[in-house]
C-alpha positions in Angstrom: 89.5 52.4 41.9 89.8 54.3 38.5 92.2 57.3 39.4 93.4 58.0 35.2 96.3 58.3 36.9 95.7 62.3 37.0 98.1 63.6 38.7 99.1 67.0 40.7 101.4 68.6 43.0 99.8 68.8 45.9 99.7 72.2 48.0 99.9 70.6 51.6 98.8 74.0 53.5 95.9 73.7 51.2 94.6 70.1 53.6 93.3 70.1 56.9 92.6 67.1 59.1 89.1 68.3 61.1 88.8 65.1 62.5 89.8 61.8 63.8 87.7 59.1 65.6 87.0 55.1 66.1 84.0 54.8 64.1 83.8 51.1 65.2 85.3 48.6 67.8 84.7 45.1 68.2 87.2 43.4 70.8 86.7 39.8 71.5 89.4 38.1 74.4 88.7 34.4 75.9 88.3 34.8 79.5 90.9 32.1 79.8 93.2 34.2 77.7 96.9 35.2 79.3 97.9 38.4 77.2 101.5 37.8 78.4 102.0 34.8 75.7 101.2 36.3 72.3 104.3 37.0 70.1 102.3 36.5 66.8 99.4 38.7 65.1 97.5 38.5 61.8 96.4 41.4 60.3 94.4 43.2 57.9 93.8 46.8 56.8 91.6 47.8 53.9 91.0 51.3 53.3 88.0 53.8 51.7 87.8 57.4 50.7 84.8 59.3 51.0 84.8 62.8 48.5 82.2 65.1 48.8 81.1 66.6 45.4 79.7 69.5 46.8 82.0 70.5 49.7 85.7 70.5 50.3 85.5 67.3 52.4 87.0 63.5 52.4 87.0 61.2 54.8 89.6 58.2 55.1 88.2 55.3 56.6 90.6 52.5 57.5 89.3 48.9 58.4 91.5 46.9 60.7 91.1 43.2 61.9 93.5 41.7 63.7 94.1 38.6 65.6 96.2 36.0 67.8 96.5 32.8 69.2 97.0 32.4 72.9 98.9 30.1 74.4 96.0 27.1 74.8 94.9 28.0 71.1 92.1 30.5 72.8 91.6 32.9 69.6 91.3 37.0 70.8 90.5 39.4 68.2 90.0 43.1 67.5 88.1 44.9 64.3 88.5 48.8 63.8 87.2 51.1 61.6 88.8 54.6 62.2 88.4 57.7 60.0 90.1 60.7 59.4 88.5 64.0 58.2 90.2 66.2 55.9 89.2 69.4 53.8 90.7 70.0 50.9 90.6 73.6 50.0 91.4 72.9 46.3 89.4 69.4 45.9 88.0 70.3 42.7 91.5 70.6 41.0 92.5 66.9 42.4 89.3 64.7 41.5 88.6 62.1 39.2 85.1 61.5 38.7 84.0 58.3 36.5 80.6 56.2 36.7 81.6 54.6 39.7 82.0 58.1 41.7 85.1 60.7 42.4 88.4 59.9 43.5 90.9 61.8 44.3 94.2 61.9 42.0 97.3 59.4 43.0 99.5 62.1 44.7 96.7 63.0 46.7 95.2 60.0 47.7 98.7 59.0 48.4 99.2 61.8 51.3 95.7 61.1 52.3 96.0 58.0 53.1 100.0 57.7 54.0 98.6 61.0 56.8 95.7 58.5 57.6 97.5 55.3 58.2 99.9 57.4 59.9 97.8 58.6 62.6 95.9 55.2 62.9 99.4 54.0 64.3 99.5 56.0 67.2 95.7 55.5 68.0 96.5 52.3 68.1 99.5 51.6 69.6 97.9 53.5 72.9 94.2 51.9 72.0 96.0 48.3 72.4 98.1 48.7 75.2 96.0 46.8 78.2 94.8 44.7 75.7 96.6 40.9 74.0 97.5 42.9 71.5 99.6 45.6 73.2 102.8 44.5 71.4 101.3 44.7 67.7 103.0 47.7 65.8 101.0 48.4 62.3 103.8 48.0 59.7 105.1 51.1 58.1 104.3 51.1 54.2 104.0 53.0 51.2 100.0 54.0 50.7 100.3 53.2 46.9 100.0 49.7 48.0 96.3 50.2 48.6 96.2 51.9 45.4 97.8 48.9 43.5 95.3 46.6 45.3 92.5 48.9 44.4 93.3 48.6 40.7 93.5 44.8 41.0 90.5 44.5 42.4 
């Protein structure tokens, strides 16, 4: 992801979330599977941004697989994809467009997707509870990460 590293201050009464929704779900459990005996979890989160050139809107779209071993080796997974709506009244002042599309500038993709990942964690933590993976807690972390990855890619 090609951000120039433009970058603003962002005017955070100037961003609205509109909406918020599991776009996907895919949850696989062994019918043999005993949710009280999972203590481990592998996870992985990869995330998009949608901008709209002609309207105010971007969508965050994060990706999430995770899964765990039971206690006879029985393998249960989960795969989300949730998104998060925002308009951004000023989104013309915080793009980057290059030939590979717009992106929005570090400091705001930064509190897009930190406001993102935020939210995913409460979905989650009450979307998981009757499940095996009712103790998994989505780590808390910086959303430059995915920007570093991005650039590595």
């Amino acid at each position: 992801m090609d951000t120039k590293d433009k970058k603003h201050i962002i005017n955070l009464n100037l961003i609205h979330i509109t909406g918020v929704g599991v776009l996907k779900e895919d949850l696989t459990i062994p019918s043999e599977f005993d949710i009280q005996k999972v203590d481990k979890f592998d996870s992985k989160l990869t995330p998009s941004i949608e901008v709209g050139k002609t309207d105010k809107n971007v969508r965050v779209i994060l990706n999430i697989s995770i899964s765990t071993l039971g206690k006879n080796k029985e393998n249960a997974t989960i795969e989300l994809q949730i998104g998060v709506q925002y308009v951004v009244e000023n989104i013309h002042d915080l793009i980057v467009e290059n030939e590979e599309g717009l992106f929005p500038d570090i400091n705001l993709f930064g509190v897009l997707v930190g406001t993102a990942y935020s939210t995913v964690r409460g979905i989650l933590m009450t979307r998981l509870q009757y499940t095996p993976f009712n103790n998994f807690i989505l780590p808390i972390i910086s959303p430059y990460i995915f920007l570093e990855k991005a650039k590595n890619d």
